[in-house]
C-alpha positions in Angstrom: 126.6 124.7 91.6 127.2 125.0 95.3 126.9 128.5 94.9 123.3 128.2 93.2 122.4 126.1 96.4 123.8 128.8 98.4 121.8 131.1 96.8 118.5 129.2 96.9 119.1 128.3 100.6 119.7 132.5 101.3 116.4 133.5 99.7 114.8 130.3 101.5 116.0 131.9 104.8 114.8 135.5 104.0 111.4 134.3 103.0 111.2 132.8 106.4 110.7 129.5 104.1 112.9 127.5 106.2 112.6 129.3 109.9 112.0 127.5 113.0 108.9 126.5 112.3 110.3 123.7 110.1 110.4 120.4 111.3 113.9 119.4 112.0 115.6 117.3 109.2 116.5 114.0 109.5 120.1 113.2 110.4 121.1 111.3 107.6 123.6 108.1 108.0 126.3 109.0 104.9 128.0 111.5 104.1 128.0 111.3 100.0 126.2 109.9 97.5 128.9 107.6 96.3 127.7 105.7 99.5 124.0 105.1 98.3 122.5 101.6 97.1 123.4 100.7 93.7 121.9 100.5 91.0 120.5 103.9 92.0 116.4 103.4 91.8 114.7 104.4 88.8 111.5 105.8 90.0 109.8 107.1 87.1 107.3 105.2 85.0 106.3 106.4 81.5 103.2 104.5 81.3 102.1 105.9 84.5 98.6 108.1 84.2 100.8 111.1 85.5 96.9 112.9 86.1 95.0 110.2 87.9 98.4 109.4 89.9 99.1 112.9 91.1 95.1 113.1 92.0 95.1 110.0 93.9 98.3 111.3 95.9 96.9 114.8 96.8 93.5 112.8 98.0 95.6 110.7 100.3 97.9 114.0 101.4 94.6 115.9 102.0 93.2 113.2 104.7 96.3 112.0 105.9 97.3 116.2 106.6 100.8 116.0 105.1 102.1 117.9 102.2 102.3 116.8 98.6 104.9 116.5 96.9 105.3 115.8 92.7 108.6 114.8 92.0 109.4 115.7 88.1 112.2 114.0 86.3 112.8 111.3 83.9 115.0 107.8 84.4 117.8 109.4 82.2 118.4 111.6 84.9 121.4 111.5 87.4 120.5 113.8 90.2 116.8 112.7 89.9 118.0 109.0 90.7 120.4 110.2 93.4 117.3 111.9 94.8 115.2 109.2 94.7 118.1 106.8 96.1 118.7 109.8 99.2 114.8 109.0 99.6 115.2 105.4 100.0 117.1 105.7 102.8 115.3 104.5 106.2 115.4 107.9 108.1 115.0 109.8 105.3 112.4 108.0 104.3 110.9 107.6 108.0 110.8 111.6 107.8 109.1 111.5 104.2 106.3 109.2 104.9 106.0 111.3 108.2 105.4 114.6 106.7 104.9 114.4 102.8 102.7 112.4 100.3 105.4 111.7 97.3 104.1 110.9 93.5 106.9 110.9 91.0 106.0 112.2 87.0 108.1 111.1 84.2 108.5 113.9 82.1 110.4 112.1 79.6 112.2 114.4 77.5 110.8 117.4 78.8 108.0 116.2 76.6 105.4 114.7 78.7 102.9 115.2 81.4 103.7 119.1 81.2 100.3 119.9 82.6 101.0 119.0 85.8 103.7 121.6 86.3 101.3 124.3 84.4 98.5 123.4 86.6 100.9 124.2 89.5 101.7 128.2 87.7 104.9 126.4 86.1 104.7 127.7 82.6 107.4 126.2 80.0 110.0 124.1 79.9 110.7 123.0 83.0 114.2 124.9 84.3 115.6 121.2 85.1 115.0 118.3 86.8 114.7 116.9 89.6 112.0 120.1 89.8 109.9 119.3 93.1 106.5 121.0 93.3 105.7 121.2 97.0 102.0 121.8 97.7 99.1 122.3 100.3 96.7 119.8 99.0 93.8 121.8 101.3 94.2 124.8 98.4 96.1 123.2 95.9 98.5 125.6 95.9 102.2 125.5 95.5 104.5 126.3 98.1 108.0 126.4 96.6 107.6 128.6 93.6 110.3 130.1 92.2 112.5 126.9 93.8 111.3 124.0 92.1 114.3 123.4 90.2 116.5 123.3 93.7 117.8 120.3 93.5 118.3 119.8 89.8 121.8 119.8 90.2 121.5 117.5 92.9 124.9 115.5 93.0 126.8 119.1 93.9 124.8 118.5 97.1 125.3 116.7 99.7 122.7 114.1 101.2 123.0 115.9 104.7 122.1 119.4 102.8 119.2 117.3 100.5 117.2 116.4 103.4 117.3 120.1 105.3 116.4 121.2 101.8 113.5 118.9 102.5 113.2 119.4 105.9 112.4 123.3 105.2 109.3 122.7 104.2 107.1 121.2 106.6 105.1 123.0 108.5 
């Protein structure tokens, strides 16, 4: 799965989706995920009005001038609840709240709150989770097609590579 990173970091770099104009990533204080905060979080909530939340985050993104971003996954899921336990961590956090507006969507099974993604050009199943859909909320438009599904092998990671994964997309 490293090599899948690889990959998605290479075409990252070619689009210029990840150049200097990045903001630098935070410097994160462990080195693997073995060291996060157990039990891992479990950020998703299935009685959650997945529409009215992601609308209420994108207001807040568009007048606060950050990015959104929708974080897709389900509580069954490992590498979405290493994800959201890299998140919890202070700096990584400090950067999030810094540069992003984050709204996570149960998707349950794959069997819930599909619209959002669609809405987003997203069309089927989703290719796995955590899928992260990046977006402008001045257009509404989604800034990491064709990558939302980076980080659904998460754990293969490491939290230092997570966050510049991150990191690449602020402006």
């Amino acid at each position: 799965m490293f090599a899948r990173f690889s990959a998605v970091l290479a075409a990252l770099l070619l689009t210029g989706i990840g150049s200097a104009q990045a903001a630098p990533g935070p410097k994160v204080s462990i080195s693997s995920f073995a060291q996060l905060a157990t039990p891992l979080p479990f950020p998703y909530d299935a009685n959650q009005d997945a529409n009215a939340a992601v609308d209420a985050a994108r207001a807040r993104a568009k007048a606060d001038h950050k990015l959104l971003v929708i974080d897709l996954g389900g509580n069954w899921c490992g590498d979405c609840r290493v994800l959201a336990g890299t998140l919890d961590l202070p700096e990584v956090k400090a950067f999030m709240d810094a540069h992003y507006e984050l709204v996570s969507v149960d998707v349950g099974r794959f069997d819930r709150n599909g619209q959002i993604a669609e809405h987003y050009g997203v069309k089927g199943r989703l290719e796995g989770v955590p899928s992260l859909l990046i977006v402008d909320p001045q257009t509404d438009r989604l800034l990491d097609g064709g990558h939302t599904a980076a980080l659904a092998d998460a754990r293969s990671m490491t939290p230092q590579a997570l966050a510049d994964w991150l990191a690449q997309w602020t402006p």
